[in-house]
C-alpha positions in Angstrom: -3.9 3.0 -10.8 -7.0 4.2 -12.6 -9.9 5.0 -11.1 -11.9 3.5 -13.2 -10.6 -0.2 -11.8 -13.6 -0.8 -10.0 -15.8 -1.0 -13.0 -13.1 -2.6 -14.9 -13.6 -5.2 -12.3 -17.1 -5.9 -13.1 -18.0 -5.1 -9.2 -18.9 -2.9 -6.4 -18.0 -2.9 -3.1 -20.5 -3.5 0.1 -21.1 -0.4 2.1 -20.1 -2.1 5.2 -17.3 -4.6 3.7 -19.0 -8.3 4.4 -19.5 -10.7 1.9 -23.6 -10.8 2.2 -24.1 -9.4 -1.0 -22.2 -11.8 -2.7 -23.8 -14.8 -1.4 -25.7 -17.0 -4.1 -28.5 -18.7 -3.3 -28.8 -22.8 -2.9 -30.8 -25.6 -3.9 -31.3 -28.4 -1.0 -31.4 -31.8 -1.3 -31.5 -34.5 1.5 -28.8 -36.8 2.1 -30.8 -39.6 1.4 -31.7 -38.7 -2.4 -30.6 -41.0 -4.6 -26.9 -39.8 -6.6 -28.6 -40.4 -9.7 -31.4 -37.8 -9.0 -28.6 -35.0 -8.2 -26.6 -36.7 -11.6 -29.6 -35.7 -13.5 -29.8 -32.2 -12.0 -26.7 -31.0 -12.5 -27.0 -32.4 -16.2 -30.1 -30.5 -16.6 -29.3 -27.3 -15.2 -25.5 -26.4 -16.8 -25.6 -22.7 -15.0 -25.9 -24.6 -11.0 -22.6 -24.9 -9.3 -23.5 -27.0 -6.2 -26.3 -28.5 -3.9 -26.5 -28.1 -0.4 -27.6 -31.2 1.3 -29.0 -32.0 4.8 -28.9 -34.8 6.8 -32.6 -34.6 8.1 -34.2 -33.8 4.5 -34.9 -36.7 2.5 -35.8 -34.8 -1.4 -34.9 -31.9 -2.5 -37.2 -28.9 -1.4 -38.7 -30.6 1.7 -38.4 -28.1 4.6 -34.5 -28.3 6.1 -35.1 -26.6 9.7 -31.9 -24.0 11.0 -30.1 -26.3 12.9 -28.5 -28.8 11.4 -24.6 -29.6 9.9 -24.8 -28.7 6.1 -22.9 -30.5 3.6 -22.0 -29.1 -0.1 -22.5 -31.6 -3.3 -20.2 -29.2 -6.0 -20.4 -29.9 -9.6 -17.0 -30.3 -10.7 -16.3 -33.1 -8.3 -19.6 -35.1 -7.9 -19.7 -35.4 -12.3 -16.4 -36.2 -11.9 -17.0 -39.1 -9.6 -20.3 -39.7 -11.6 -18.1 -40.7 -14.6 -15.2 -43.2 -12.8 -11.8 -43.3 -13.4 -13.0 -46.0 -15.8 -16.3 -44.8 -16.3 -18.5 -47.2 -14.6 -19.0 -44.3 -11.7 -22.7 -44.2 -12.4 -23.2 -47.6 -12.3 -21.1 -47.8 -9.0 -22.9 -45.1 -7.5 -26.3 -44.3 -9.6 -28.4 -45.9 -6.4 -26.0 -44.7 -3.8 -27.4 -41.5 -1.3 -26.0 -38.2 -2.5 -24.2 -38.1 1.2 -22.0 -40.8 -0.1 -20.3 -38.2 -2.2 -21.1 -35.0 0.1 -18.6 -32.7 1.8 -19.5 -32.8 4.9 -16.9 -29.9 6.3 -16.8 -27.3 3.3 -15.5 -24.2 4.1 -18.0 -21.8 6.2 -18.4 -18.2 6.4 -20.7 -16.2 8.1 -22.7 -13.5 6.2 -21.3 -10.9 8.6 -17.4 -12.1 7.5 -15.6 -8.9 5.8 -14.5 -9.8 2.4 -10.9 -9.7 3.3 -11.6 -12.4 6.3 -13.1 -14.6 3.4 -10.3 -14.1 1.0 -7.9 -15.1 4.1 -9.9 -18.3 4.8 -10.2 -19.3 1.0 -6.3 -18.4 0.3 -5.4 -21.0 3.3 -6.7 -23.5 1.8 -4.9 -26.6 -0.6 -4.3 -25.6 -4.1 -6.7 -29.2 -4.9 -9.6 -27.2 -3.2 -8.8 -23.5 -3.1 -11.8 -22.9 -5.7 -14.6 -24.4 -4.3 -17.4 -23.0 -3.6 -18.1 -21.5 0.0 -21.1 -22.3 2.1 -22.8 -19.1 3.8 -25.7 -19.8 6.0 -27.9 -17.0 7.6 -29.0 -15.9 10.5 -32.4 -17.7 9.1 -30.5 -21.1 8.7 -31.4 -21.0 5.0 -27.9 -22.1 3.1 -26.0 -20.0 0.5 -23.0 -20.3 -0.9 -20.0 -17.9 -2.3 -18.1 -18.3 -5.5 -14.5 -17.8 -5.0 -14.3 -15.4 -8.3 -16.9 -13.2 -6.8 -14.9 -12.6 -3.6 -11.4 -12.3 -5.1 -12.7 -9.6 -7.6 -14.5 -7.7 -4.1 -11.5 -7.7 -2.5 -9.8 -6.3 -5.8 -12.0 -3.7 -6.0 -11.5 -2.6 -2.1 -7.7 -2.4 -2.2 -8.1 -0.8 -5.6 -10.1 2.0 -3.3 -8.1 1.5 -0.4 -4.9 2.1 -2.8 -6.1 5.7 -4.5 -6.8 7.2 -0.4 -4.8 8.6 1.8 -4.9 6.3 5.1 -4.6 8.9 7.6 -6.8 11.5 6.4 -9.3 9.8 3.8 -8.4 12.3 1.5 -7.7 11.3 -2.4 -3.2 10.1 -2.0 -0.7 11.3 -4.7 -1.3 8.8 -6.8 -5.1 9.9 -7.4 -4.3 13.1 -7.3 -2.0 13.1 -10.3 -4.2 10.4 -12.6 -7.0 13.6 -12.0 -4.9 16.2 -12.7 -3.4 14.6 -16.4 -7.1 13.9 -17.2 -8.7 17.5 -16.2 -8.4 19.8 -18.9 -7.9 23.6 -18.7 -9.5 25.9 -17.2 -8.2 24.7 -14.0 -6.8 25.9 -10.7 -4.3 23.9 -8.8 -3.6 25.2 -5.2 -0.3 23.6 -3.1 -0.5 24.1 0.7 2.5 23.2 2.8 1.9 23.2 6.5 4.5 25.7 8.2 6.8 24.7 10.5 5.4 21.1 11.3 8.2 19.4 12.2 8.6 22.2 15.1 4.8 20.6 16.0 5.8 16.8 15.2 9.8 17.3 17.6 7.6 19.5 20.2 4.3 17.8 20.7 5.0 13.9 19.1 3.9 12.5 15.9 0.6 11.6 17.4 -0.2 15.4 17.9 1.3 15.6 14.1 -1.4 13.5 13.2 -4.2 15.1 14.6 -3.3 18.7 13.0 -2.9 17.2 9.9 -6.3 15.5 9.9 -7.8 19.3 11.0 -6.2 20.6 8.0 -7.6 17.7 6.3 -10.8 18.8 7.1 -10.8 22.1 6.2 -9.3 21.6 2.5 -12.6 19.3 2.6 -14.7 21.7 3.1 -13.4 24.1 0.2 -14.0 22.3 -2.8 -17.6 21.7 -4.6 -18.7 18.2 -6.4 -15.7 17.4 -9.3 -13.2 19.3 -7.6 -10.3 17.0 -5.8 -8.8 18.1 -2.4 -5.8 15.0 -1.9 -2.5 14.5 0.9 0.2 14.7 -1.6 2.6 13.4 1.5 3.9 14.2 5.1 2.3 18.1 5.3 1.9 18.8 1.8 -1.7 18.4 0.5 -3.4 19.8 -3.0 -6.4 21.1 -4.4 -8.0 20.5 -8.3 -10.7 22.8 -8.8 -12.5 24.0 -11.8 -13.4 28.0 -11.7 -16.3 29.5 -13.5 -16.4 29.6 -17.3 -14.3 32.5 -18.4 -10.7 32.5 -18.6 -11.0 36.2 -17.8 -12.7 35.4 -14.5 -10.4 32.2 -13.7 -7.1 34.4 -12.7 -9.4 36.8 -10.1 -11.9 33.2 -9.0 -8.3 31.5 -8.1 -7.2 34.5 -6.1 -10.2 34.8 -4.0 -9.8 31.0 -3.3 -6.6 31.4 -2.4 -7.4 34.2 0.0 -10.2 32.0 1.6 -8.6 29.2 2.1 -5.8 30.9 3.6 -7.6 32.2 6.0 -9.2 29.1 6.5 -6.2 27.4 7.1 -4.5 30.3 9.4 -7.5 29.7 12.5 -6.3 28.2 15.0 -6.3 24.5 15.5 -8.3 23.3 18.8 -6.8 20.0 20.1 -8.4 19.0 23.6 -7.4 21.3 25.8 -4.6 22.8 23.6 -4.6 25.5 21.1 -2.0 26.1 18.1 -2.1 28.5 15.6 -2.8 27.3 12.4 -0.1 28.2 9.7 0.5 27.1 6.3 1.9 28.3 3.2 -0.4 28.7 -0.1 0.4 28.1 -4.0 -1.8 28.9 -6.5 -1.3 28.6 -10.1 -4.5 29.2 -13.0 -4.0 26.8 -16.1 -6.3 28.9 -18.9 -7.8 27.7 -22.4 -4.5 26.9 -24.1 -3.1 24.3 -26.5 0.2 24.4 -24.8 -1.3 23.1 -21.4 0.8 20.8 -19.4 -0.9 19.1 -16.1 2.6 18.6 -14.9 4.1 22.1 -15.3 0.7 23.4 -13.6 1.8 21.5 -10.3 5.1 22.9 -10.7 4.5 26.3 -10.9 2.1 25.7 -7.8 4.8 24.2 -6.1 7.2 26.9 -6.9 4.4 29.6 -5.8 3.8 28.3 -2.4 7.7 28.1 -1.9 7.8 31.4 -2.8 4.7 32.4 -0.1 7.0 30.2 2.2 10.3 32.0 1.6 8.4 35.7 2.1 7.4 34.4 5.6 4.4 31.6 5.5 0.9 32.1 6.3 0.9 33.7 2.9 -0.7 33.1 -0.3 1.0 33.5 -3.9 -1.1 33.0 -7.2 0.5 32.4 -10.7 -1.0 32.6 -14.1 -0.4 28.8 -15.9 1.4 29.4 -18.9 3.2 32.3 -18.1 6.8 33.2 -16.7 6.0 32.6 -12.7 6.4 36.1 -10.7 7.5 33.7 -8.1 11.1 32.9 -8.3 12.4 32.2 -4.9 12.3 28.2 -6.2 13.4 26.3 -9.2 13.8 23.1 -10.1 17.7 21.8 -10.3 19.3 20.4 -13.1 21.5 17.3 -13.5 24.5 19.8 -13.2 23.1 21.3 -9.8 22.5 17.9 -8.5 25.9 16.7 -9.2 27.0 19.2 -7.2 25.1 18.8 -4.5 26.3 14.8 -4.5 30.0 16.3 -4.5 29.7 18.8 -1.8 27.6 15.6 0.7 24.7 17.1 0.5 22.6 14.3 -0.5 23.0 12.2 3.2 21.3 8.9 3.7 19.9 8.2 6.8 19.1 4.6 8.6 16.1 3.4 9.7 15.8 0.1 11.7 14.0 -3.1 10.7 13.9 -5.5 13.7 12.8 -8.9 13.9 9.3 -9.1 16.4 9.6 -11.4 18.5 13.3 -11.1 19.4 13.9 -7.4 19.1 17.1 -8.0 17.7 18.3 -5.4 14.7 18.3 -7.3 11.5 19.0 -4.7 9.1 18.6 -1.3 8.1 16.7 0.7 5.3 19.1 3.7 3.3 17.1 6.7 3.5 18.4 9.4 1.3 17.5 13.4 2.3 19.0 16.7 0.6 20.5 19.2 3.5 19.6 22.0 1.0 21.6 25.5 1.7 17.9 27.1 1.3 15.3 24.7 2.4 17.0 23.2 4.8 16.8 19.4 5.5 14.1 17.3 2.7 12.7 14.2 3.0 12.2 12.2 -0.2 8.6 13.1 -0.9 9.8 16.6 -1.1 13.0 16.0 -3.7 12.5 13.1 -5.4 10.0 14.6 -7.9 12.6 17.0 -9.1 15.3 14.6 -9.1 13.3 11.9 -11.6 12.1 15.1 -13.9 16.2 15.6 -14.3 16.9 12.5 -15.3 18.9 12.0 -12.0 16.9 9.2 -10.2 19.5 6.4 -11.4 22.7 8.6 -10.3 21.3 9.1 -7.1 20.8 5.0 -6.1 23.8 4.7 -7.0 25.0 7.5 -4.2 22.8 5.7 -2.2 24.4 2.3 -2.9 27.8 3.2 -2.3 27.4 5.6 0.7 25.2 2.3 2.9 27.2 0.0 1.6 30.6 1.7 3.5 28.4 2.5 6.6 27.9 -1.2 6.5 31.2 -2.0 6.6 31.4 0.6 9.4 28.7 -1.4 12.1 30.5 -4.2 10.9 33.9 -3.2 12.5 32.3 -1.0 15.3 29.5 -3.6 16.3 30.7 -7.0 15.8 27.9 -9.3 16.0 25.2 -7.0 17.2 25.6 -5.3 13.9 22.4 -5.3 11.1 22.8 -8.5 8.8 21.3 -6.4 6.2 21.0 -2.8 4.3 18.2 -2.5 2.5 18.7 -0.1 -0.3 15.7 1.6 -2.8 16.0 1.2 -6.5 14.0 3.6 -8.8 12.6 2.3 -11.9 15.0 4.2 -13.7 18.1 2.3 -12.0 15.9 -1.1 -12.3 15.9 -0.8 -16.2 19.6 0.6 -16.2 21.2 -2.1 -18.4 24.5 -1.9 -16.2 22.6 -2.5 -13.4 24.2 -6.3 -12.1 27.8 -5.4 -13.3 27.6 -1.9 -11.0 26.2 -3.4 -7.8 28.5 -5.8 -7.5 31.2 -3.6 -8.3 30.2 -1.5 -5.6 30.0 -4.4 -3.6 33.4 -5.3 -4.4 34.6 -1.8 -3.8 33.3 -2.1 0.2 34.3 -5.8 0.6 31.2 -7.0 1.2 29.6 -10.5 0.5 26.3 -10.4 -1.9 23.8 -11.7 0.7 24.5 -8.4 2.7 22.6 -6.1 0.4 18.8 -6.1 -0.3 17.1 -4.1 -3.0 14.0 -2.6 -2.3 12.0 -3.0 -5.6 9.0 0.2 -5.8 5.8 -1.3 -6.1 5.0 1.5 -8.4 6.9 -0.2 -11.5 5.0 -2.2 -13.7 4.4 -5.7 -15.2 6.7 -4.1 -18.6 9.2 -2.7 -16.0 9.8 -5.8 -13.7 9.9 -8.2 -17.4 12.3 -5.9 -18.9 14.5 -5.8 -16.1 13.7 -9.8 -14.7 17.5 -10.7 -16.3 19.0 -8.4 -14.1 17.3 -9.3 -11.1 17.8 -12.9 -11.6 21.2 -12.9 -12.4 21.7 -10.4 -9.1 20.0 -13.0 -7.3 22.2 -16.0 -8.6 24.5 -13.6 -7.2 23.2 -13.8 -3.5 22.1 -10.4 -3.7 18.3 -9.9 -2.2 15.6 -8.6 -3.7 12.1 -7.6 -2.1 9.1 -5.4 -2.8 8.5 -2.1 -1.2 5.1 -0.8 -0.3 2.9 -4.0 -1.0 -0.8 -3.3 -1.1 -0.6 0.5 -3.1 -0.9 -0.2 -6.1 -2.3 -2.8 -8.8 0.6 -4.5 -10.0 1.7 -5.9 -6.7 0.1 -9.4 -6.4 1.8 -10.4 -10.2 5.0 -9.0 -9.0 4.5 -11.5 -6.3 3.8 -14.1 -8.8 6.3 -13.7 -11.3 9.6 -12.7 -9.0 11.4 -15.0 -6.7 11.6 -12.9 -3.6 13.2 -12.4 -0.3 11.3 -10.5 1.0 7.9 -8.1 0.7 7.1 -4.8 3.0 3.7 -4.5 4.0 2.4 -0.9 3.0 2.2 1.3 5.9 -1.5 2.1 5.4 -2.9 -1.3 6.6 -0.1 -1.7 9.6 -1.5 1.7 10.9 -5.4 0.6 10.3 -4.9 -2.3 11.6 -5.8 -1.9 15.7 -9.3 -0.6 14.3 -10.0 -1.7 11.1 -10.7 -5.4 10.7 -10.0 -5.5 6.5 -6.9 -3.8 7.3 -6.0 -6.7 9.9 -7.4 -9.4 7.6 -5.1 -7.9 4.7 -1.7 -7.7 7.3 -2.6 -11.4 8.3 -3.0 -12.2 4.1 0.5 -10.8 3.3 1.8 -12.9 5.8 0.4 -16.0 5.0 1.4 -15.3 1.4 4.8 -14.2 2.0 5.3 -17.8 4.3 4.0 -19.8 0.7 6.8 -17.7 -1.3 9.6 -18.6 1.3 10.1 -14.7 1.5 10.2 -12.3 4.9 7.6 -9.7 5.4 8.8 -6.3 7.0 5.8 -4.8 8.3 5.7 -0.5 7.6 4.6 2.1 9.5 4.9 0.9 13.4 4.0 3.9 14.7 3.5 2.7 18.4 3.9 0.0 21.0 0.4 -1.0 20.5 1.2 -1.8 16.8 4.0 -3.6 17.5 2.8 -6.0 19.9 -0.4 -6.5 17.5 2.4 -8.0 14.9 4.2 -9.7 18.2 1.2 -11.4 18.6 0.3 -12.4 14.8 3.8 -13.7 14.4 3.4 -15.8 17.8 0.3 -17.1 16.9 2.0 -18.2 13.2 4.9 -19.7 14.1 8.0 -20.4 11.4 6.7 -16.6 10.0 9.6 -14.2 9.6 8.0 -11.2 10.5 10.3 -7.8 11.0 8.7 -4.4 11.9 9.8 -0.6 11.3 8.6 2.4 12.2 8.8 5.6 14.5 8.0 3.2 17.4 11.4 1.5 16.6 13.1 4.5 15.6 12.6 7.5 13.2 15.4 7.3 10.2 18.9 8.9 11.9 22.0 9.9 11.0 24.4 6.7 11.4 26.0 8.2 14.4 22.9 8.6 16.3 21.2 5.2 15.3 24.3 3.4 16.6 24.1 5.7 19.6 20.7 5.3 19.9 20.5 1.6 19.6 23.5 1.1 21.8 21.2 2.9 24.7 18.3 0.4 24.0 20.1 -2.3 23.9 21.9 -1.5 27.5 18.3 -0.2 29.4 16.6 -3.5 27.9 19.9 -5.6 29.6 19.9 -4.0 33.2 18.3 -5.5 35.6 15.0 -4.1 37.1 
């Protein structure tokens, strides 16, 4: 997403979030004013959308009070009944009082409403009334009103912002980062920091503990760069830094090792958390892109990458600088090939993992997502944020789904037999854009669902929000023709980027997943909760289940036990660390098995 949207949206957003800045002023007339009076006003004045009209004012401009009921008189409706189905409305109604035609229960906001709560409120509505206009009145009494347009484009604007930052630590996400970096042009210094040994930190002292060091390291990367520099959370404990040295290629090289120094030491204090200390460690990459007309963005982060594996391989808590365009010194790393990757399928090192989706209310398991993670001889066991890069730049994204694919699919068949009915109803399995626009995409998912023996409905692909409108229409045939099939097809991540809402619109879906980032804000941040509650509502109009990212702790999930009580006929599933981190098959059906007999003893 660019981050220029918000301009491109013609708006900005409110400091604190309400909708007071967006609320127009109105005109009042009294209920007793004659319809042919208002008639002529609205024919006068082409730019006024609607009247507000008060019971105890008898012309337009006499003094209203604060405490009354207000009604709305909007134009498109009042000329409309002005002219009849026939067109005798004015004579019908010419001598009538305006109330005659007056809303008298428009939709009402308060001035202190967050745009998302008004976007909520105005999406419940009919279709027949959905765009009217929206009465506002102050603290003062005095009545406004809020055009529909101007709060959709607000809330556009916010998730647009909401969607280029990092939830947890406010700092730019990945996806800013990069659109930065392939605009910033050279000379340039890109720094990779990795945080050492965190999932020691996350196993020993609990994700919550994770968080907190993560936000401290956060912090410090904030306080090392200067205005037009960009310090962002690339993902779990890798974070990255643009910055823009001195003018002088000669001094850039020597600038980016003194920052690297700096920050390392920065980094290397020790982290104060309450009452308990731990060291700080983390490894540092650093790689100088000079004046040159062979300068690749992309390569830059690489090298970086490669130089803070390298500082990671020689111990951690070290630093390692490369020059951009040259061979690196660093060579501990490199990026694998298709033939290295094939390989590593053969010899099981690509695993997939499960992580459990269960339904809110009941608790029950409904299905599962297919995690995959490389056990690499040398860097042991990597998540997806960590591999996946590498994997798309070698053209092996497609060949690894279909791994994916066939390994859940036979660990499905597996709970089947093992777990009878308690087993998941469902795998859910990630497709990459390059295995959505595959062109033998519906004849190889039902072969592979042929091969395991198991009925279409079974299997749900997870569609990444990240593809676009051109991606989902060039691959639409496929997904319909999977869908004829029984297969299910939902959207991952909904809310991060800005082609979500039309691949709401245009697909038929079973399903949608709620980005993490609002399900985590959503105990303190009221637009976060406004946005959960939208999704949901919206889901339950497209006839399509919403999976709910990101439950991180019992608190969240009764917040979405609640929402789901308080709507009922919503299917509303959660998943998260407080359900269950991914596992190995083995454990998870170990795991679950545990649960399931502690929740069925007695006492």
């Amino acid at each position: 997403m660019s981050v220029d949207l918000r301009a491109a949206l013609g708006g900005q957003a409110s400091p604190t979030g309400d909708v007071a800045h967006l609320v127009r002023p109105l005109r009042v007339v009294g209920a007793a004013t004659p319809c042919d009076e208002v008639d002529a006003l609205f024919r006068a004045e082409p730019d006024l959308e609607c009247l507000a009209v008060h019971p105890a004012a008898d012309r337009a401009g006499e003094d209203s009070g604060a405490s009354c009921s207000w009604g709305l008189v909007s134009r498109g409706p009042f000329l409309t009944a002005m002219a009849g189905r026939l067109g005798y409305g004015r004579s019908v109604h010419s001598r009538r009082p305006v109330s005659a035609l007056t809303d008298w229960a428009p939709l009402a906001v308060s001035p202190r409403a967050t745009v998302s709560q008004a976007a909520q409120r105005i999406l419940q509505r009919d279709r027949s009334t959905r765009y009217d206009q929206v009465l506002v009145v102050g603290e003062d009494g005095e009545p406004g009103h809020l055009e529909v347009e101007d709060v959709l484009r607000e809330l556009a604007a916010e998730l647009a912002e909401k969607a280029l930052t990092d939830p947890l630590t406010g700092l730019a996400n990945r996806e800013h980062f990069l659109g930065r970096l392939g605009a910033a042009q050279p000379p340039l210094v890109l720094v990779y920091v990795d945080v050492d040994d965190f999932k020691a930190i996350n196993d020993g002292y609990g994700h919550s503990t994770g968080d907190q060091v993560l936000q401290r390291v956060a912090d410090r990367l904030r306080g090392c760069v200067r205005p037009g520099d960009v310090a962002a959370r690339l993902g779990g404990d890798e974070f990255a830094l643009l910055l823009h040295p001195p003018a002088g290629s000669g001094r850039a090289v020597e600038w980016a090792q003194q920052v690297g120094q700096r920050l390392l030491a920065r980094l290397t204090e020790p982290v104060q958390l309450g009452g308990r200390v731990l060291p700080g460690q983390a490894s540092v990459g650093v790689a100088v892109g000079l004046e040159a007309t062979s300068f690749d963005a992309s390569a830059l982060l690489h090298e970086a990458d490669l130089a803070m594996y390298g500082a990671k391989a020689a111990g951690g808590s070290r630093c390692a600088v490369v020059e951009g365009g040259a061979a690196p010194s660093i060579t501990t790393a490199h990026a694998p090939d298709r033939t290295e990757l094939h390989a590593a399928v053969a010899q099981g090192r690509f695993v997939v993992h499960h992580q459990p989706i269960v339904d809110v209310l009941s608790g029950r398991l409904t299905s599962t997502e297919a995690l995959v993670r490389w056990d690499h001889p040398h860097r042991g066991l990597l998540p997806p944020a960590a591999f996946l890069g590498e994997v798309a730049a070698a053209g092996f994204a497609a060949d690894l789904d279909e791994h994916v694919l066939r390994t859940a699919l036979a660990q499905q068949v597996r709970w089947s037999t093992d777990l009878g009915t308690d087993a998941p109803c469902h795998v859910n399995v990630n497709l990459s854009v390059p295995a959505l626009l595959r062109e033998d995409l519906v004849p190889l998912v039902l072969a592979e669902l042929e091969r395991a023996g198991l009925p279409a409905h079974v299997l749900r692909l997870e569609l990444p929000e990240i593809a676009t409108t051109a991606h989902v229409a060039a691959a639409a045939g496929s997904l319909s023709a999977l869908r004829d099939a029984g297969v299910g097809v939902a959207l991952d991540d909904v809310g991060t980027g800005a082609a979500g809402l039309a691949h709401l619109r245009d697909l038929h879906l079973d399903g949608l997943k709620i980005d993490r980032r609002y399900v985590v804000g959503m105990l303190t941040d009221e637009r976060d909760a406004a946005v959960v509650r939208m999704l949901v509502e919206m889901a339950h109009g497209l006839g399509a289940a919403v999976t709910a990212e990101g439950v991180e702790t019992p608190a969240h999930l009764q917040a979405l036990r609640d929402l789901a009580a308080e709507r009922p006929g919503r299917r509303l599933h959660a998943q998260g660390y407080a359900i269950s981190r991914p596992l190995p098959p083995e454990q998870l059906q170990a795991t679950w098995a545990a649960s399931r007999a502690r929740a069925a003893s007695p006492g």
